[in-house]
C-alpha positions as CSV (number, residue, x, y, z in Angstrom):
1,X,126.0,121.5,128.8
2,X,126.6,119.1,125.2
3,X,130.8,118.0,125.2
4,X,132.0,118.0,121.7
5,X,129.6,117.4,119.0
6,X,127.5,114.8,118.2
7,X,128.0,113.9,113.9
8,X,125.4,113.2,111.3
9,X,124.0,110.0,111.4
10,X,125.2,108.0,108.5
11,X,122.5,104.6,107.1
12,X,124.0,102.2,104.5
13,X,121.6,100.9,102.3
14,X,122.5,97.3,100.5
15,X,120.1,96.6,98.0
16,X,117.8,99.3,96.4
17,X,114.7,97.3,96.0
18,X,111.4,98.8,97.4
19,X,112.7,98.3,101.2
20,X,116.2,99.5,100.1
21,X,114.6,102.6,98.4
22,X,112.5,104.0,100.8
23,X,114.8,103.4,103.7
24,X,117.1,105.8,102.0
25,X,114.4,108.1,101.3
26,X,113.1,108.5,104.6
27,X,116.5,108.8,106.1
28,X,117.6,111.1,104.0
29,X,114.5,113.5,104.6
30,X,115.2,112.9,108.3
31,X,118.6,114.4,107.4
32,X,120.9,111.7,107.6
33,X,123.9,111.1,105.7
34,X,122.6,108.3,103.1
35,X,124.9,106.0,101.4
36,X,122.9,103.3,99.0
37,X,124.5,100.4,97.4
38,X,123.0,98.6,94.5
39,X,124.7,96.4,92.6
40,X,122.0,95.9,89.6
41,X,119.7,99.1,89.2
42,X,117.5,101.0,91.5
43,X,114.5,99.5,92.0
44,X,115.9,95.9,92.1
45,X,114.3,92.4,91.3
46,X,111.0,94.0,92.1
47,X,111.1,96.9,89.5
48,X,113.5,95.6,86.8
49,X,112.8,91.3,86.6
50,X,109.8,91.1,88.6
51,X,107.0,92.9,90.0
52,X,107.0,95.8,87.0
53,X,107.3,93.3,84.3
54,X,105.0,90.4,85.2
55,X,102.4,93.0,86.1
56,X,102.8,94.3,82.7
57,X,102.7,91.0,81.2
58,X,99.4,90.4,82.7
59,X,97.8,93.8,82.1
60,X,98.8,93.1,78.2
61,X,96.9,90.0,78.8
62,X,93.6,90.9,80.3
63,X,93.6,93.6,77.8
64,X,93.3,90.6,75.2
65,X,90.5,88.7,76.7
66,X,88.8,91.5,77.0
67,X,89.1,92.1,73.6
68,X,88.4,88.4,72.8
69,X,85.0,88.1,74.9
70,X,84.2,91.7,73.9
71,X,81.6,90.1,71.8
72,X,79.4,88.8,74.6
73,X,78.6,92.4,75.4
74,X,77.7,92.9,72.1
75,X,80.7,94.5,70.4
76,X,81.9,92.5,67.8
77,X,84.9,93.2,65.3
78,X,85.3,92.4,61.7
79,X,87.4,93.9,58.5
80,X,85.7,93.8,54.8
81,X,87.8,92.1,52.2
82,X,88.2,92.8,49.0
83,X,85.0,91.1,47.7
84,X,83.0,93.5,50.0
85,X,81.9,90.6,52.6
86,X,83.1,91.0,56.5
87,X,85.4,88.4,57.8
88,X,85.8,87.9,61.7
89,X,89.9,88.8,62.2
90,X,92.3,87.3,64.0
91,X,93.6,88.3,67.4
92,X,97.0,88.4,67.8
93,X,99.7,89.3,70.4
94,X,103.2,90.7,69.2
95,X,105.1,89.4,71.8
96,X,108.4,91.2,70.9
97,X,106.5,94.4,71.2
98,X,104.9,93.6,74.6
99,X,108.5,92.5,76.2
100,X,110.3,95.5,75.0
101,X,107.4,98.0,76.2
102,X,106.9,96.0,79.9
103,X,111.1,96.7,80.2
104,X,111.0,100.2,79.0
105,X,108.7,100.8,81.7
106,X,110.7,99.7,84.1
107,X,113.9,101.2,83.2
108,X,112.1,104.0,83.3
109,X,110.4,103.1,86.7
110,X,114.3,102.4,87.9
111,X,115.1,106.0,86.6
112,X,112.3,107.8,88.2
113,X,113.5,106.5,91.9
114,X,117.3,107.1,90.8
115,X,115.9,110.6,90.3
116,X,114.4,110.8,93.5
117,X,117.3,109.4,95.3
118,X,120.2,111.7,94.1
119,X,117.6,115.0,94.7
120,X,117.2,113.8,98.2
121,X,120.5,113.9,98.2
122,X,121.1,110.1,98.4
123,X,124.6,108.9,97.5
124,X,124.2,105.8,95.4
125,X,127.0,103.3,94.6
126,X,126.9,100.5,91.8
127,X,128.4,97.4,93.4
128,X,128.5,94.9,95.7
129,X,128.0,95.6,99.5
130,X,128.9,93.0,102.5
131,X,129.3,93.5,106.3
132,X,132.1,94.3,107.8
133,X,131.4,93.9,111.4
134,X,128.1,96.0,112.9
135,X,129.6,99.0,111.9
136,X,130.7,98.9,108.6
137,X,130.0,97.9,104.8
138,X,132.9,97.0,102.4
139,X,131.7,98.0,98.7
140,X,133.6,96.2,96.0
141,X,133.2,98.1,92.6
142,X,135.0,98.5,89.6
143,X,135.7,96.0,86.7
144,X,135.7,92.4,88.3
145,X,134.6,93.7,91.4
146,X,138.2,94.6,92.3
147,X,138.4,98.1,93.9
148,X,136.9,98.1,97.4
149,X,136.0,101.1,99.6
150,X,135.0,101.1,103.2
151,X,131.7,102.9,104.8
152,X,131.4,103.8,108.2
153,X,127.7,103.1,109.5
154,X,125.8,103.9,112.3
155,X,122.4,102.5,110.9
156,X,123.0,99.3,108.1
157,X,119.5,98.3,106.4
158,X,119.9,94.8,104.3
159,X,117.5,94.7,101.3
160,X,119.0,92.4,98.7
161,X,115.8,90.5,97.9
162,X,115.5,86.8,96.9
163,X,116.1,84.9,93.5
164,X,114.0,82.0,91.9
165,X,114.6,78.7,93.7
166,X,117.1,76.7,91.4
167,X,116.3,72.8,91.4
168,X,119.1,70.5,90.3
169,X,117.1,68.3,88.2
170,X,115.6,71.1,85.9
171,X,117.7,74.2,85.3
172,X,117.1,76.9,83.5
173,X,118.7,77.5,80.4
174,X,117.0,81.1,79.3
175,X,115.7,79.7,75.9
176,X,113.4,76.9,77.1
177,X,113.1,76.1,80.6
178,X,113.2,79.5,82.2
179,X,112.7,81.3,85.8
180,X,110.2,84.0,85.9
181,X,112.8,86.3,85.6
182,X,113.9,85.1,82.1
183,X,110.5,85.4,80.5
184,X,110.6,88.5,79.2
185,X,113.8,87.6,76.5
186,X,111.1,85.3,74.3
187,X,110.3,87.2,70.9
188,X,107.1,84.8,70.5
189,X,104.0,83.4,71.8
190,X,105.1,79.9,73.5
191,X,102.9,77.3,71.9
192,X,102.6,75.2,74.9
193,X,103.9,76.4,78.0
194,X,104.3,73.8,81.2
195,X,104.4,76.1,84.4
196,X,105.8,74.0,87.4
197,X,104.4,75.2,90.8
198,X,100.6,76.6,91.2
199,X,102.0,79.4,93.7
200,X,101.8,83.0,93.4
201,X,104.1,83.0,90.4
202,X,103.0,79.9,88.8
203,X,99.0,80.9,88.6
204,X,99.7,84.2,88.0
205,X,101.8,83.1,84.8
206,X,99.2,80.3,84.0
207,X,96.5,82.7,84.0
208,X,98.9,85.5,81.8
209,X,100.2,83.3,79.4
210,X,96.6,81.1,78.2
211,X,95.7,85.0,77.6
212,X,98.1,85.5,75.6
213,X,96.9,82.3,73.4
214,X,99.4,80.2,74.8
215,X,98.5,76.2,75.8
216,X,99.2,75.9,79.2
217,X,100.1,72.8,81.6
218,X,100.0,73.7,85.1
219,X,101.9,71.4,87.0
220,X,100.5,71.4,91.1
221,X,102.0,69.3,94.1
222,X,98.8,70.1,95.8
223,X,95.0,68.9,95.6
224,X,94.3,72.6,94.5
225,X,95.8,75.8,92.9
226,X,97.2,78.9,95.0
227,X,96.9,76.2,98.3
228,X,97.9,79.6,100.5
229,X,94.9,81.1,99.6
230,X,91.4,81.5,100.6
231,X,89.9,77.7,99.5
232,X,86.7,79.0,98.0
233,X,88.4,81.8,95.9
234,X,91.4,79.3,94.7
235,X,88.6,77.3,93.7
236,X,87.0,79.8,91.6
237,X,90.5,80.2,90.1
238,X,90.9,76.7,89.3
239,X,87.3,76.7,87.6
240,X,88.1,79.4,85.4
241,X,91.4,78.0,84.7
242,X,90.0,74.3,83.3
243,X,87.5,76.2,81.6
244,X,89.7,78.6,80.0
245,X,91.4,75.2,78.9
246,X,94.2,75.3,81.0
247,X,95.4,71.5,81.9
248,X,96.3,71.3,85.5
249,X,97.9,68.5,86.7
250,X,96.9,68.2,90.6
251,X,98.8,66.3,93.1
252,X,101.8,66.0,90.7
253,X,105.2,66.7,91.2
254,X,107.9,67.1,89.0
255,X,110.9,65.2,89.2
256,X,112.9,66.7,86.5
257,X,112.8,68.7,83.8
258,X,115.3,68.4,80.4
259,X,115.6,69.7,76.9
260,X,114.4,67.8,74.0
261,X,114.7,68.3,70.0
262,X,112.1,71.0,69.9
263,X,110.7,71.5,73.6
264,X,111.2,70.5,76.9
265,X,110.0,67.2,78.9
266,X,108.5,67.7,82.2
267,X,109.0,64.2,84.2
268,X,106.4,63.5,87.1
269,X,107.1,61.6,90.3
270,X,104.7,58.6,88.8
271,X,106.7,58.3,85.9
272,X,104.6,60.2,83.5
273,X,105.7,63.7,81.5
274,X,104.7,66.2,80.1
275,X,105.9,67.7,76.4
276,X,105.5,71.4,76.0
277,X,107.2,74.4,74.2
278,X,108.5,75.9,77.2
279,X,109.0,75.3,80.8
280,X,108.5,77.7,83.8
281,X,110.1,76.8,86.7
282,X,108.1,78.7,89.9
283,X,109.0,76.3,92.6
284,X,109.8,79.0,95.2
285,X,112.6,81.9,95.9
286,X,115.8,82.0,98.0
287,X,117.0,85.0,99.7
288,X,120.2,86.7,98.9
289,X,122.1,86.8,102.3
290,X,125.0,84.4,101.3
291,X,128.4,86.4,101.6
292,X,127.1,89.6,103.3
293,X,128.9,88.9,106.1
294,X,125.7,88.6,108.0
295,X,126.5,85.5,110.3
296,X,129.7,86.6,111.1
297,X,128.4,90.3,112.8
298,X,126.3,88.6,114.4
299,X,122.7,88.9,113.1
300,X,120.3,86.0,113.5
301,X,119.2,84.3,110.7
302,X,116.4,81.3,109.7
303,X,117.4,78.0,108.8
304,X,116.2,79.6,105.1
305,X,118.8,81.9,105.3
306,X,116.0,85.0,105.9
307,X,117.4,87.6,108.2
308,X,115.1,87.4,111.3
309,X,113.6,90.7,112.2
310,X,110.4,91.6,114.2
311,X,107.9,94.5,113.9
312,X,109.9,97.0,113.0
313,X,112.6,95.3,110.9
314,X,115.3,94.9,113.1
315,X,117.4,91.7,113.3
316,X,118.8,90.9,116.5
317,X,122.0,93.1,116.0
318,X,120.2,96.7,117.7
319,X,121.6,98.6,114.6
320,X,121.1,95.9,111.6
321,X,117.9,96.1,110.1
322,X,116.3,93.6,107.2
323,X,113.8,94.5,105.0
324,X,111.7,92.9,102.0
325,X,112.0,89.5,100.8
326,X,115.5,88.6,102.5
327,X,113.8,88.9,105.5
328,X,111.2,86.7,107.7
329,X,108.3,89.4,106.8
330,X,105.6,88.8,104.1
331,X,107.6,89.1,100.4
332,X,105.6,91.9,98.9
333,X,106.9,95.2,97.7
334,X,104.4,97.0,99.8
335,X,106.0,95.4,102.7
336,X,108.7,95.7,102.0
337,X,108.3,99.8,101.4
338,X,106.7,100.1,104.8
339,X,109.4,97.8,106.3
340,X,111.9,100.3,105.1
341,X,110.3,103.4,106.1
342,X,109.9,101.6,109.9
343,X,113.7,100.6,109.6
344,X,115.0,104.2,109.6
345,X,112.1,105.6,111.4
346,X,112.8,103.5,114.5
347,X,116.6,103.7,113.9
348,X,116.7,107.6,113.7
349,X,114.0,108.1,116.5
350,X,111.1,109.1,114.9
351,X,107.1,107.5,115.7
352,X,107.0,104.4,114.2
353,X,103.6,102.0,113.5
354,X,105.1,98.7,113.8
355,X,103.6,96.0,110.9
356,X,100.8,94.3,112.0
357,X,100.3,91.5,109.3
358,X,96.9,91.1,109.7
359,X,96.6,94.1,108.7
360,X,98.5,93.6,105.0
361,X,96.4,93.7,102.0
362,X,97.7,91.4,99.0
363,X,96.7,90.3,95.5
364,X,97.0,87.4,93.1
365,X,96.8,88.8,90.0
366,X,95.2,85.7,87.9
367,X,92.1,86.3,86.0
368,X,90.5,87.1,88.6
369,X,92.3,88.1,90.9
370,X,92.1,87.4,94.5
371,X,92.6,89.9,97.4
372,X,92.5,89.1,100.9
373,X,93.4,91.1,103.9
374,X,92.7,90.3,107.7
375,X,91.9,86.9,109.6
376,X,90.8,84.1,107.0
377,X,87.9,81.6,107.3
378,X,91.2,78.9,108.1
379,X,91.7,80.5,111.3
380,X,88.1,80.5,111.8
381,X,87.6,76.9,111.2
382,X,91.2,76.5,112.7
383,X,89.9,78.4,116.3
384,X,92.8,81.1,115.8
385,X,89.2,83.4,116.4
386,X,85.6,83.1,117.1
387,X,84.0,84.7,114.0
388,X,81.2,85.0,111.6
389,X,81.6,84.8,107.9
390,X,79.2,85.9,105.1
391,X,79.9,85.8,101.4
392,X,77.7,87.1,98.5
393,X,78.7,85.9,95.0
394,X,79.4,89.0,92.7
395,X,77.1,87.6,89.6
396,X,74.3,89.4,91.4
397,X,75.7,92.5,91.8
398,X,74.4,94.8,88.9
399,X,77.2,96.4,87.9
400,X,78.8,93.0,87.3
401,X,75.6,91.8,85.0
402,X,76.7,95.0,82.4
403,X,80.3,94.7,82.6
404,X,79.7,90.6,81.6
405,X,80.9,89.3,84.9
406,X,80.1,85.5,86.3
407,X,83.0,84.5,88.7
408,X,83.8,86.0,91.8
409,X,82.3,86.9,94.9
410,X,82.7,89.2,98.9
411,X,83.4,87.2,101.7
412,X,83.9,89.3,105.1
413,X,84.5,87.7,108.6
414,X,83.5,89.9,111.7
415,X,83.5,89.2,115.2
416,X,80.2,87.5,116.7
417,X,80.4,89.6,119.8
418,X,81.4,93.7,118.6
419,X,81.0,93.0,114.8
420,X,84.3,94.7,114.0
421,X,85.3,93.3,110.6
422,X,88.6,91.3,111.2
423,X,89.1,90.2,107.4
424,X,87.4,90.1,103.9
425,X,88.1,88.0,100.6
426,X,87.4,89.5,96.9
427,X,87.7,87.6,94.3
428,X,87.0,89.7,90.4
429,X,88.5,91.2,88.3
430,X,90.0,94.2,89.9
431,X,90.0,92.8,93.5
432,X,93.3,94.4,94.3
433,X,91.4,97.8,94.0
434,X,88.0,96.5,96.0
435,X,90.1,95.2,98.8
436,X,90.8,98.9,100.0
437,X,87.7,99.8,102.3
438,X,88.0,96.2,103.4
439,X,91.3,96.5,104.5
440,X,90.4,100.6,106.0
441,X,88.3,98.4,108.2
442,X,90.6,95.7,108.9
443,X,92.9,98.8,110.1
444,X,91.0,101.0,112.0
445,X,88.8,97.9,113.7
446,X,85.3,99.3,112.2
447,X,82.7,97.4,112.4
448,X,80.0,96.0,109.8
449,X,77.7,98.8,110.2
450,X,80.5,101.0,109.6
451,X,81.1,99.8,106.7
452,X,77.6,99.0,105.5
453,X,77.1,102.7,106.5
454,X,79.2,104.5,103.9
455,X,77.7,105.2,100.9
456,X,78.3,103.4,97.5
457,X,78.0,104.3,94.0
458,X,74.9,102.8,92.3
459,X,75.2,100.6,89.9
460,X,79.0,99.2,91.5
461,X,81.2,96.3,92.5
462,X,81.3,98.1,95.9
463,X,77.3,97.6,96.5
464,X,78.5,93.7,96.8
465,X,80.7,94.8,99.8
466,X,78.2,97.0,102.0
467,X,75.6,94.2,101.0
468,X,78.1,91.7,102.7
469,X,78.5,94.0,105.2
470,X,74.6,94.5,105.8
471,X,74.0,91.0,106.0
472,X,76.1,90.5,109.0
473,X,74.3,93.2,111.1
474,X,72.9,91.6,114.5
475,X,70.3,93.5,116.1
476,X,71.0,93.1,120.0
């Protein structure tokens, strides 16, 4: 016999990023009573300064070298002037344009998962949320920040994100020496843009902004671009890059960067700088977990300041989960969605598939890009596993010989033993779409002749990955 009655449970969302966003999905189409507090726009730093944008940025930019080395496959473009002979025209990039179309779309991205939200029946707030104990969030809206209301919670899920690292010796100013979040406020081309750090963020940008028709300086602290990534495929970056006539400045760091008459001066630890147009500072993110209030209810976090969480997202208060970047998990917005989903899943009782991050797919979206899921040839070569590695370079893939393709290549590792395919590297130009069957594999621990055994479209890039797959076959 049930005493009393047992009330709604009631999740309070800080932060509608991706994690914020579909934790309140999910819980609220598990029937809880949702409450999501967002202090900027639904959709956060991913959708609105970030993810949306740059990705936009970079389409706009492969979509101009494509149209610049359309004449290798034979398409060539002219206009006839007025004495009837055909001049070769200019390619040019209206920059204004590009920035006001990549933030249309995502205000309108924002807009769609506001939409989604309120028909889910998702309360939504616009303000600031803090802990107030385990149990509670204090929202402080209104002009100034000065009315405050207090929300009850049985479940709390912390998704504020991160914001670009801030050095003290080169800080931005939004006109010249700018985060990547300040970007998209330039009306023209950069004439010579000096990108500090040869991350993520910082190739991805290099690679962008030389399509655009910028010059670029890549300033690196390491012997080689992307130094996260698979070494053979940031090497193929780093060709491409000095051949597309980016200057990359290896095993450089800079030590400060100022304002000057026109420009900005990038100073290096040796004493030598750098003059450009324009400065991008990628140096790194910091979560946003000061003042929530975090510490004091109790929930563990990094020296960092990243809210420590395991599998599932929890931090080490039972009812306190963190999601996307502000937490210890891999900052990408897919993780950050499937963190969020796991958050209320496990919080409300339903089955939940706790993140296994060898099983994460991710993509560097440089020209080429580079997507890698699984076990890498480091932890090979490290002895995380015993594993065999084959790679076939994507020039010799038909499909690739049409479409005018010379850099990139399929690199899989399988086990020696079962031959179950443990991870896979693609470097081309639309890697983060190739990576799928490769990470299907990865997932459901198939092995080589699995893969090899599906059929592929002749003539395509996918042949290269069976092909891979083919070669590592061992006959017992």
């Amino acid at each position: 016999m049930a005493f009393g009655f047992e009330h709604k449970q009631r999740v309070v969302v800080i932060g509608g990023g991706p994690g914020g966003y579909e934790a309140a999905l999910s819980a609220a189409q598990l029937g809880a009573d949702v409450t999501l507090v967002e202090r900027t726009g639904i959709g956060g730093a991913a959708v609105l300064t970030d993810v949306v944008p740059s990705k936009t940025l970079i389409a706009t930019a492969e979509a101009a070298g494509n149209m610049a080395t359309a004449e290798t496959l034979g398409v060539q473009f002219f206009v006839r002037g007025t004495d009837g002979k055909a001049s070769k025209p200019e390619l040019a990039v209206n920059l204004a344009a590009v920035n006001k179309r990549l933030l249309e779309l995502a205000r309108d991205t924002s807009r769609d998962m506001r939409t989604s939200l309120t028909d889910a029946g998702v309360r939504l707030i616009e303000g600031h949320g803090r802990l107030d104990g385990a149990s509670a969030v204090i929202v402080s809206t209104g002009p100034g920040g000065t009315d405050f209301e207090r929300l009850e919670a049985d479940t709390v899920v912390v998704s504020v994100g991160a914001t670009p690292r801030i050095l003290d010796t080169a800080k931005p100013d939004g006109e010249r020496i700018l985060t990547w979040t300040q970007l998209y406020n330039l009306s023209t081309i950069p004439e010579h843009i000096v990108v500090v750090g040869s991350g993520v963020t910082g190739a991805e940008f290099a690679s962008a902004y030389r399509g655009l028709g910028s010059a670029v300086t890549l300033v690196s602290s390491r012997e080689q671009v992307l130094p996260g990534e698979d070494a053979d495929a940031a090497a193929v970056i780093e060709k491409v890059f000095t051949r597309n006539g980016i200057t990359i400045k290896s095993q450089s760091r800079a030590s400060k960067v100022e304002r000057s008459a026109d420009g900005v001066v990038v100073t290096l630890a040796d004493g030598t700088t750098v003059e450009g147009s324009h400065a991008l500072m990628a140096v790194g993110s910091i979560p946003n977990t000061a003042g929530l209030g975090l510490e004091e209810a109790g929930v563990e976090l990094t020296e960092s300041g990243h809210i420590r969480v395991n599998r599932v997202a929890r931090s080490s208060v039972p009812n306190i989960y963190g999601v996307g970047d502000c937490s210890t998990a891999m900052p990408l917005a897919s993780v950050a969605g499937m963190q969020g989903r796991n958050a209320v899943f496990h919080a409300l009782g339903d089955v939940v598939d706790p993140i296994d991050e060898r099983t994460i797919a991710a993509n560097v979206f440089t020209n080429p890009q580079i997507a890698t899921v699984g076990f890498s040839q480091a932890d090979i070569e490290a002895g995380v596993i015993r594993g065999e590695i084959h790679t076939i370079e994507l020039e010799s893939n038909p499909r690739a010989k049409m479409m005018g393709i010379t850099d990139g290549f399929v690199k899989l590792i399988s086990t020696r033993t079962s031959r179950t395919v443990m991870g896979g590297v693609v470097v081309a130009p639309n890697a983060s779409e190739l990576i799928f069957p490769i990470a299907l594999a990865v997932e459901h621990r198939l092995t080589v002749d699995d893969l090899a055994g599906a059929f592929t479209v002749y003539p395509s890039l996918t042949t290269t990955i069976a092909s891979v797959a083919r070669a590592l076959h061992k006959v017992d």
